[in-house]
N, C-alpha and C positions, 0 to 999 in steps of 0.2 A: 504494500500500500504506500501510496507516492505522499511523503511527509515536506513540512515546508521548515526549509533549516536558512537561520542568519551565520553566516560565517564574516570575520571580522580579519586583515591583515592576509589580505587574499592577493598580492601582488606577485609575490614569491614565494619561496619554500614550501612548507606544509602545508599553510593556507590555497595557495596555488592548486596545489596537488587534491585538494580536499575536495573545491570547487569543482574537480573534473569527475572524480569518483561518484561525487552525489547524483551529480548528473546525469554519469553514466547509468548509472544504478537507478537512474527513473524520479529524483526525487525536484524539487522545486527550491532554487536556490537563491537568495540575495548577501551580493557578494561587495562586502565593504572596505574599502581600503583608498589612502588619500592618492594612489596614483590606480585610475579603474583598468586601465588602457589593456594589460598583461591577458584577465580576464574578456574582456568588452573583443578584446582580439578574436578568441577563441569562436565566438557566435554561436555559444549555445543556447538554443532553443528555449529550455527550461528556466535557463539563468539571469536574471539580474543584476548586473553592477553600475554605481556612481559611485563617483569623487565622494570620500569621507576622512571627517578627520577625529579621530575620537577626540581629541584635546577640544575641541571647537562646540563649545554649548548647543550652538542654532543649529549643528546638523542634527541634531537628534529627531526634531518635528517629520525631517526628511522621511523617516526610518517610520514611523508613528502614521503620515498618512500613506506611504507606503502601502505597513499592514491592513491600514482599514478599507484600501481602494482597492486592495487584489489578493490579500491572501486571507482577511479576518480570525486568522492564530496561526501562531508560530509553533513548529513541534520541539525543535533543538538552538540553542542558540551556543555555539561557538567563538568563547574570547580566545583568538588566536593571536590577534596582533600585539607588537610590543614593539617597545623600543629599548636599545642597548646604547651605552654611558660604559664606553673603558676608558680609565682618567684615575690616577692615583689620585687618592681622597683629599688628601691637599690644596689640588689644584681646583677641585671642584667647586663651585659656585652655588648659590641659590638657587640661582635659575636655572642650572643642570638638572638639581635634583627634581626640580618643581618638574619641567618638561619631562621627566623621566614619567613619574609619578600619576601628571596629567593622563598620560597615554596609560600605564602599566594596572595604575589603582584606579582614577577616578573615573578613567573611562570603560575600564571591565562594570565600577560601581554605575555608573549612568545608562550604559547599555541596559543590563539585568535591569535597573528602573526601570526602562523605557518600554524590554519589550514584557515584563511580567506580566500587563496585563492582559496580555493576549496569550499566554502561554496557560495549557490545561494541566490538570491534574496528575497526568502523568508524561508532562514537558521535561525535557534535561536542558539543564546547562553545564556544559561543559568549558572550565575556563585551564588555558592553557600556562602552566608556571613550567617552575625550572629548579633543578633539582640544589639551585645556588638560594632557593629560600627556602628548603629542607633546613628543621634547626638540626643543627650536629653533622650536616653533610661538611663535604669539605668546600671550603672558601678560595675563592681565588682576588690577589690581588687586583685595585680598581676595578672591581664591578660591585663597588657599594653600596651606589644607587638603585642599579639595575636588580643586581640579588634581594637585597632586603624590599623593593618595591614588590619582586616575587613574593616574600614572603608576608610581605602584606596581603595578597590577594586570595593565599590560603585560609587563612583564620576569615577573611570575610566573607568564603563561601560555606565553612564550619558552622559561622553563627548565621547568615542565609537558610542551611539545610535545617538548622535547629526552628526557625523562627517561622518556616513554611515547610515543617514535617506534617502537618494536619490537614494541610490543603493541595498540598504538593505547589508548585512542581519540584524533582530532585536537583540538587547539586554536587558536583565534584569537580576534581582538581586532577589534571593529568601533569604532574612533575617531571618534564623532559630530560634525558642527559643529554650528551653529546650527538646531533642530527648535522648532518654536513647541508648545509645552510650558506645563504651569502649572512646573516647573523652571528653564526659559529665563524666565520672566518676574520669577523670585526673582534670579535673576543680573544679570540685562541688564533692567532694568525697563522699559517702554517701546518695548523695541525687536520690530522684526516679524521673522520670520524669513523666510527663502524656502520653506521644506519643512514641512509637515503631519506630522506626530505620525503619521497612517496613510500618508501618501505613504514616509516612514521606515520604519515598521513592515514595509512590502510590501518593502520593499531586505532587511533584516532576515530576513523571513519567507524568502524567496527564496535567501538566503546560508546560512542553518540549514541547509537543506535538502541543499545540494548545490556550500558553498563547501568543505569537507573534502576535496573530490575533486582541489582544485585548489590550494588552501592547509594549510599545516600553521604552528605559531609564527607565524604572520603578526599584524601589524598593519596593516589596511584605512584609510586616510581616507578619512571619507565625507563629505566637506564641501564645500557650494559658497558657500561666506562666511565672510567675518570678522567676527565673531566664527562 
């Protein structure tokens, strides 16, 4: 049965990858990211994308009459987008961390806002963190902002899944490790990863679907490496 899923940082990587699976797979897609073009290229039928900027308050409405003009509920909503800050902590700024933030916390918190109310009883969200806001995993120099902003977005789907266990919808947290990414290569320069951007995307796509039935507040590690 053909479900209607938001995916967010759809330009490359996982998100990229995600957008095609859905599709392929029959399902009904709006695909968010501030550069749409990657997506909009492809011409799929089912799919959906515009220019989006999670940091940016006004696009929200976009997303809002969106749902009510064509889809009237969302089944899975996908925080995939992020943004990465490698910058010895020193040098860091205010304004690093805030832009970090904007994107990583307030706008996973603002999406969920926006589209709960159109999400049913047994709706998933699925937000995408990183295994760099696990407490007790291991830490990598300058990504202070970027990690701990991860780990903010964990506990705020813990007390989400707590605060909407009665009504639903479910929430969880897929904790990524190392995905060979143009992101991983901003981080960790140089280095290879073990896992495909689509080898990822398929764990992902697979979890959306039909990890709610199993998970609720959870946090998943998906990692077979360090970093």
């Amino acid at each position: 049965m053909s479900k209607y899923i938001i995916i967010t940082g759809t330009s490359r990587g996982i998100g990229f990858e995600l957008v095609q699976l859905f599709s392929k797979a029959g399902h009904k897609v709006l695909a968010l990211s501030r550069n749409d073009e990657p997506v909009s290229n492809l011409n799929l039928k089912n799919v959906t994308s515009f220019p989006f900027d999670l940091s940016q308050e006004v696009n929200y409405q976009k997303v809002v009459t969106f749902i009510r003009n064509e889809w009237q509920h969302v089944d899975i909503l996908i925080n995939n987008a992020g943004k990465l800050l490698n910058k010895p902590f020193a040098e860091t700024s205010f304004s690093d961390f805030t832009k970090v933030y904007q994107t990583n916390v307030f706008g996973v918190s603002e999406m969920i806002r926006t589209v709960l109310p159109f999400m049913k009883s047994n709706g998933h969200v699925v937000t995408i963190s990183s295994m760099g806001g696990i407490q007790g995993s291991m830490k990598f120099p300058g990504l202070a902002a970027y990690s701990s902003s991860k780990g903010a977005v964990i506990t705020l789907n813990e007390l989400l899944a707590e605060e909407y266990k009665e009504t639903g919808p479910q929430f969880n947290i897929l904790a990524l490790g190392a995905v060979q990414t143009e992101m991983l290569e901003e981080a960790f320069p140089g280095y290879k990863a073990p896992t495909t951007a689509l080898e990822m995307a398929e764990y992902v796509f697979n979890f959306s679907l039909s990890g709610n039935k199993y998970y609720n507040g959870k946090t998943l590690q998906v990692s077979n490496s360090t970093p």
